[in-house]
C-alpha positions as CSV (number, residue, x, y, z in Angstrom):
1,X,-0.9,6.6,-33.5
2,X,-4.4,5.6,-34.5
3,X,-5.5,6.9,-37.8
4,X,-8.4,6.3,-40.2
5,X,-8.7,7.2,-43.9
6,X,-12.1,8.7,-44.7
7,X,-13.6,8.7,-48.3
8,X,-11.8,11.7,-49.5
9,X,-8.2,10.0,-48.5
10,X,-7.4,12.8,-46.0
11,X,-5.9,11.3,-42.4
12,X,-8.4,11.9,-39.5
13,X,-6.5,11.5,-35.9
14,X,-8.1,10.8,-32.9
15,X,-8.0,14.5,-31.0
16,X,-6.9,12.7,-27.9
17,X,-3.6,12.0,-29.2
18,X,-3.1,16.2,-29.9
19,X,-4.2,17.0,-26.7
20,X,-1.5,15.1,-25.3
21,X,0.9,16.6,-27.3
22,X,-0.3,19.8,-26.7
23,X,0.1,19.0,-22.9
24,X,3.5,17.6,-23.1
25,X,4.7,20.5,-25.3
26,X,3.3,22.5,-22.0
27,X,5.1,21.1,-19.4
28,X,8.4,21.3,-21.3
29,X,8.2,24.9,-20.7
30,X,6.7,25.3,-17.5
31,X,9.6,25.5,-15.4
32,X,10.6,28.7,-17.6
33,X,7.3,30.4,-16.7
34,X,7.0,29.1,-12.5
35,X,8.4,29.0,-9.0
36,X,11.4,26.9,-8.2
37,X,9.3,25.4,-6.0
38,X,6.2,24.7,-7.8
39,X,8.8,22.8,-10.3
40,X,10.0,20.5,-7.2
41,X,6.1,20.0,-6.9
42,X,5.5,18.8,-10.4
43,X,8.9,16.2,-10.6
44,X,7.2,14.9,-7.4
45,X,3.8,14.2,-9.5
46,X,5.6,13.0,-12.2
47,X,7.0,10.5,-9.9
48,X,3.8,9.1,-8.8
49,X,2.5,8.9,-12.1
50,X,5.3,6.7,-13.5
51,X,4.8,4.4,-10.3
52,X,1.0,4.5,-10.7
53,X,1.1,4.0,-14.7
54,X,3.9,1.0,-13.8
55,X,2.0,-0.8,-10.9
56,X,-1.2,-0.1,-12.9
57,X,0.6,-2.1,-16.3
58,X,1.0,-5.2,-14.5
59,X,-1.3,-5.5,-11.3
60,X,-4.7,-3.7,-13.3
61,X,-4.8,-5.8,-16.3
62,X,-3.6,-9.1,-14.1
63,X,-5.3,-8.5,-10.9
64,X,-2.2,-9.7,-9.7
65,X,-2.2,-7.1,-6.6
66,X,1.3,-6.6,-6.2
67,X,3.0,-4.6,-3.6
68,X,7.0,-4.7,-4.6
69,X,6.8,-0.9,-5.9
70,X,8.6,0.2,-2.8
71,X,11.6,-2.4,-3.1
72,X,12.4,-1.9,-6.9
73,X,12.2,2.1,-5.9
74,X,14.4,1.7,-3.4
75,X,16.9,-0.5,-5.2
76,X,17.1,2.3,-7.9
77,X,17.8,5.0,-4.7
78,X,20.6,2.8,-3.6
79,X,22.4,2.6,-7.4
80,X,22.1,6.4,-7.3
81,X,23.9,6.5,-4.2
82,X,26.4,4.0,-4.8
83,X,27.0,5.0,-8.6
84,X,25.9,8.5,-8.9
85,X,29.1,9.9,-8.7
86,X,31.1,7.4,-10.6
87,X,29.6,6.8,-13.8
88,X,27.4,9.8,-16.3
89,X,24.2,9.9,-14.5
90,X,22.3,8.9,-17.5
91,X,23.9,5.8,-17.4
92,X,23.2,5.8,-14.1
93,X,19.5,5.8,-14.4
94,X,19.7,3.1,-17.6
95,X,21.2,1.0,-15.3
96,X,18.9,1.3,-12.1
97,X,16.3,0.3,-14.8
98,X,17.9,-2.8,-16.3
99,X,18.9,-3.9,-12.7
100,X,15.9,-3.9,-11.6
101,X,14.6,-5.3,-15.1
102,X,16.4,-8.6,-14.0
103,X,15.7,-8.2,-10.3
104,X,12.0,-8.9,-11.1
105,X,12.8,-11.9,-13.3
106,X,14.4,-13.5,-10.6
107,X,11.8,-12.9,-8.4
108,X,9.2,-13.3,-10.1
109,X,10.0,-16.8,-11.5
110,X,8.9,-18.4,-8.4
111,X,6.9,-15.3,-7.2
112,X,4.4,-15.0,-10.1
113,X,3.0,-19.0,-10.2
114,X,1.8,-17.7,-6.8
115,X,-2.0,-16.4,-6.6
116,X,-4.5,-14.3,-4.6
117,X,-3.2,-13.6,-1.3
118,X,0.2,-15.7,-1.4
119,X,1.0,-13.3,-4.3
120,X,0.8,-10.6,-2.0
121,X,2.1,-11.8,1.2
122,X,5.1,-12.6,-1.2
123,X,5.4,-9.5,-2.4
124,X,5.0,-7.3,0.8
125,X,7.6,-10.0,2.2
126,X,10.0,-9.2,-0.7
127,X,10.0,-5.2,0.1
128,X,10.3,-6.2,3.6
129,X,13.3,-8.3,2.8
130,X,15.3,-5.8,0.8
131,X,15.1,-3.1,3.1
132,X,16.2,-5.3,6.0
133,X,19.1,-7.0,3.6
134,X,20.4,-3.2,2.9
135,X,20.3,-2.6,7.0
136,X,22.6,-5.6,7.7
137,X,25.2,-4.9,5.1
138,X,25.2,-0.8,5.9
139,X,25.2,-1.7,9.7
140,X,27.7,-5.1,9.4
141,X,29.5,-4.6,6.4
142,X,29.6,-0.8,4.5
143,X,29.7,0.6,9.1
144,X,27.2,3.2,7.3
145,X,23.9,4.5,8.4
146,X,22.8,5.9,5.0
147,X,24.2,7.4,2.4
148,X,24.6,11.0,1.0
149,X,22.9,10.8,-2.9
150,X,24.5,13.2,-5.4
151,X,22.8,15.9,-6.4
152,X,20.9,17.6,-9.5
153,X,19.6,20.9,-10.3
154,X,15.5,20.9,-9.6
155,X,14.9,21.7,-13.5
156,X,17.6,18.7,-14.3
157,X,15.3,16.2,-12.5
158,X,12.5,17.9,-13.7
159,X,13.5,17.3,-17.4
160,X,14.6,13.4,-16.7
161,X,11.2,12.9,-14.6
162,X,9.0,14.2,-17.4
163,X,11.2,12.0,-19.9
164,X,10.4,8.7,-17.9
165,X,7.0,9.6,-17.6
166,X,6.7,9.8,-21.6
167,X,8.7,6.6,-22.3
168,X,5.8,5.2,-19.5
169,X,3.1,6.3,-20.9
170,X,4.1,5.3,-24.5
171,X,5.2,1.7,-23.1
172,X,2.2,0.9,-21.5
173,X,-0.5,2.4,-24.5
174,X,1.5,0.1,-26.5
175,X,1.8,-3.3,-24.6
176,X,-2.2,-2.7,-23.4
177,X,-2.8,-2.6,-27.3
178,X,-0.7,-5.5,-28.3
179,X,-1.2,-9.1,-28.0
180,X,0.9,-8.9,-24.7
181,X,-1.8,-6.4,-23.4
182,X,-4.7,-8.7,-24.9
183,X,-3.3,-12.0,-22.9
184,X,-2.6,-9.9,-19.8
185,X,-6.4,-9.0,-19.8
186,X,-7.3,-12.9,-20.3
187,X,-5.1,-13.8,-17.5
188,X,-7.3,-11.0,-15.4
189,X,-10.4,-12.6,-16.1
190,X,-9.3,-16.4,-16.2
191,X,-5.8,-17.4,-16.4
192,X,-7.0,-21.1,-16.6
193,X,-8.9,-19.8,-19.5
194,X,-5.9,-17.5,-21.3
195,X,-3.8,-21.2,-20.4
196,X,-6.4,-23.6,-22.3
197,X,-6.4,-20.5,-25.4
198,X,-2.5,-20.6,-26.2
199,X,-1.3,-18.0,-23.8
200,X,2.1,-18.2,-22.5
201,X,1.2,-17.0,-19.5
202,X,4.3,-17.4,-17.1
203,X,6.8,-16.0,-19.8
204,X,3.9,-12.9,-20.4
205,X,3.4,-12.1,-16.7
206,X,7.5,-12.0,-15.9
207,X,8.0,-9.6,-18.8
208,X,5.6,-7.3,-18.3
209,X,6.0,-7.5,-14.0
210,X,9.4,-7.1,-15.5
211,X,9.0,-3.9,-17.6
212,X,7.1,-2.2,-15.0
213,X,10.2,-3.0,-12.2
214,X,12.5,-1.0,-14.4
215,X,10.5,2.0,-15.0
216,X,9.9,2.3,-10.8
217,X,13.8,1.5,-10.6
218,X,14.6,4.0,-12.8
219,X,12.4,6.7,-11.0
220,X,13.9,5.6,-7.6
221,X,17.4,6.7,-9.0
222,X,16.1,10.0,-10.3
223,X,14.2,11.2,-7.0
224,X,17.5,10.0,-5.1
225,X,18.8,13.4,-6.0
226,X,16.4,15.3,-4.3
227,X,17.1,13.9,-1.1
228,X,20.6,14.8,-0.8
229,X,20.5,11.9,2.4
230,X,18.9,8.3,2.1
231,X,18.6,5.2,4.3
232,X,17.0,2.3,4.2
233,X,14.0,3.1,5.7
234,X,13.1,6.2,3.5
235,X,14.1,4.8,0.2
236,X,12.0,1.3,1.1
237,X,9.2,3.2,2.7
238,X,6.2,0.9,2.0
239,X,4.4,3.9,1.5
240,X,5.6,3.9,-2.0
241,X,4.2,0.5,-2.4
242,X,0.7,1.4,-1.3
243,X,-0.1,5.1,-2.9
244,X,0.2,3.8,-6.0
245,X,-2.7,1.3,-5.8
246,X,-4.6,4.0,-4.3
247,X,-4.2,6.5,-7.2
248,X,-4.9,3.8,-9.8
249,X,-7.9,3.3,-7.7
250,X,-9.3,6.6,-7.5
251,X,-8.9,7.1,-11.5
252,X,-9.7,4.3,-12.5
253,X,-7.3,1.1,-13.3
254,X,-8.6,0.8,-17.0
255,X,-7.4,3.7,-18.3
256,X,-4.3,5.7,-18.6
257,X,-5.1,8.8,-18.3
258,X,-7.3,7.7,-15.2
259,X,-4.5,6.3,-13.3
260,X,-2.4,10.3,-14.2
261,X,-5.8,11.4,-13.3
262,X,-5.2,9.8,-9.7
263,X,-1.9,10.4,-9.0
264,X,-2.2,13.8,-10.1
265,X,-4.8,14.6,-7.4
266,X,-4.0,12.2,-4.6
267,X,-0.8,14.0,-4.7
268,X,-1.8,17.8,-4.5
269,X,-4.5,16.5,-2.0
270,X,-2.0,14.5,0.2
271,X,0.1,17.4,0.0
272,X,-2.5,19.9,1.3
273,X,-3.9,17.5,3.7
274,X,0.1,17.0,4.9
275,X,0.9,21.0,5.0
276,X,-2.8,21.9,6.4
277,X,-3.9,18.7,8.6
278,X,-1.1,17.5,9.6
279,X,-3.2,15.6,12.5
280,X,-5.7,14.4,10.7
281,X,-3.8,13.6,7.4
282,X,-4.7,9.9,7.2
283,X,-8.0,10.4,8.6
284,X,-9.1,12.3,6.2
285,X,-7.4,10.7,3.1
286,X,-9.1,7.1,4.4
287,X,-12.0,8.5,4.1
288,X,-11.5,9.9,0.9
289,X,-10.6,6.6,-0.6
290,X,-13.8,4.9,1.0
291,X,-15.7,7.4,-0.8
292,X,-14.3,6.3,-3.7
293,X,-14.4,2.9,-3.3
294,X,-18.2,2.9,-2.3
295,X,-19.6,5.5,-5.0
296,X,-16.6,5.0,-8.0
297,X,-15.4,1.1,-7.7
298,X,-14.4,2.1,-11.4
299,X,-12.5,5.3,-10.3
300,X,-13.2,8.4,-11.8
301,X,-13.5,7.8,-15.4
302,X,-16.4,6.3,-14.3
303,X,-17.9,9.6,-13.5
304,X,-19.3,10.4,-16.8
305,X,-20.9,7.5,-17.3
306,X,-22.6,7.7,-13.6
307,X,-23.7,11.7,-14.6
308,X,-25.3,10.4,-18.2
309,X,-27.3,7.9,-16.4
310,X,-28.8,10.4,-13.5
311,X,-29.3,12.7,-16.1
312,X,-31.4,10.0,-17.8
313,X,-33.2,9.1,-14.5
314,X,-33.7,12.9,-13.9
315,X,-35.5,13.1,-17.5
């Protein structure tokens, strides 16, 4: 936590930091105060958020656009299945994280010397791969169609969502702030340049892709629960490859509380777009997005600054 001492040796914290504590001291007892439903509504957000903050550690500071959410997701929905009910599901979920941990390092050794478009043709291609690997061995080998996913209270995952999204947050305010975070941004902005400087750029770039892997794997093995019924197809739905981009987008990838900011409203939007027009759902959300993308390239936290300068104009 950032701190100053000011002449008269008392501590001044930035406010920022209380606010968030005050927040997260919030939602620990929501669920004691709301709907069952409306506490299926918020583990949903909280999902996004971790994938959005994840994707957003890696891919914003990088520019590395990646699009391998949805096959480190669905790798942690297939260890819920398959362990869920044979070890203590905490272990569970530590272990959909460190598998996935090492899945990225082995795919991003060869992956993550690619650049530009080859980066993301690779990583579509990887997604595309997994889910079709898990189809051959449940159709060829397991004689399975899908898999029935053990299952947790709604305020159990609840609890374990909200968790994640903490240890997420924390992770990536730390690594953005650390010399991982600062050669990350060089790599944005030249990795020839962060090369020539003293950067280990290959070992920074598997770490941190690395990092972010587990913290979508572990999610994936969470939301399993909820499902009660998986296959491949809904656990690698590329859909949870490309919302995340899209709510780092519309808040803005330089900021943290941007990127919550997104996925936060992308997902009660999509959700009353989904439940009100249901025929005009992606309609509507494209044109949301091109909104954004035409008037707030920055994303929202961009806003401010856009109102201050009209105002300025209007003076």
């Amino acid at each position: 936590m950032k701190m100053a001492n000011s002449k008269n040796g008392i501590l001044n914290f930035n406010p920022s930091y209380m606010v968030v504590f005050l927040l997260f001291i919030m939602l620990v007892g929501v669920p004691y105060f709301t709907t069952p439903y409306m506490i299926v509504y918020l583990t949903n957000i909280f999902m996004y958020v971790v994938l959005t903050v994840s994707w957003a550690l890696f891919s914003g500071l990088t520019n590395y656009l990646s699009l391998a959410t949805a096959a480190f997701f669905g790798t942690g929905v297939y260890i819920s299945a398959m362990l869920g009910e044979k070890l203590p599901f905490v272990l569970v979920v530590v272990l959909g994280g460190l598998i996935n941990f090492l899945l990225a390092i082995f795919f991003g050794l060869p992956s993550l010397r690619l650049m530009g478009m080859y980066f993301v043709i690779f990583t579509l291609g990887l997604s595309e791969l997994i889910r079709h690997s898990v189809q051959w061995w449940e159709a060829n080998v397991s004689f399975m169609s899908g898999r029935i996913v053990i299952s947790l209270t709604s305020l159990t995952s609840y609890y374990m969502m909200l968790t994640i999204v903490a240890i997420c947050m924390i992770t990536a305010y730390v690594i953005r702030r650390s010399r991982y975070g600062l050669a990350l941004r060089g790599i944005g902005e030249s990795e020839i340049a962060a090369k020539h400087i003293g950067a280990n750029v290959n070992a920074v770039k598997i770490v941190v892709f690395a990092i972010s892997a587990s913290f979508i794997g572990s999610t994936g093995v969470i939301m399993a629960t909820q499902w009660t019924y998986i296959d491949p197809n809904t656990a690698f739905d590329p859909r949870y490859s490309f919302m995340p981009i899209l709510m780092a987008i519309l808040g803005g990838t330089g900021r943290i509380y941007g990127q919550v900011i997104g996925a936060t409203i992308l997902t009660a939007f999509g959700d009353i777009l989904l439940t009100r027009f249901p025929y005009y759902y992606n309609l509507l959300f494209g044109f949301l997005l091109i909104i954004v993308i035409l008037f707030l390239p920055q994303g929202l936290i961009s806003l401010k600054r856009k109102l201050q300068k009209w105002r300025k104009w209007g003076e």
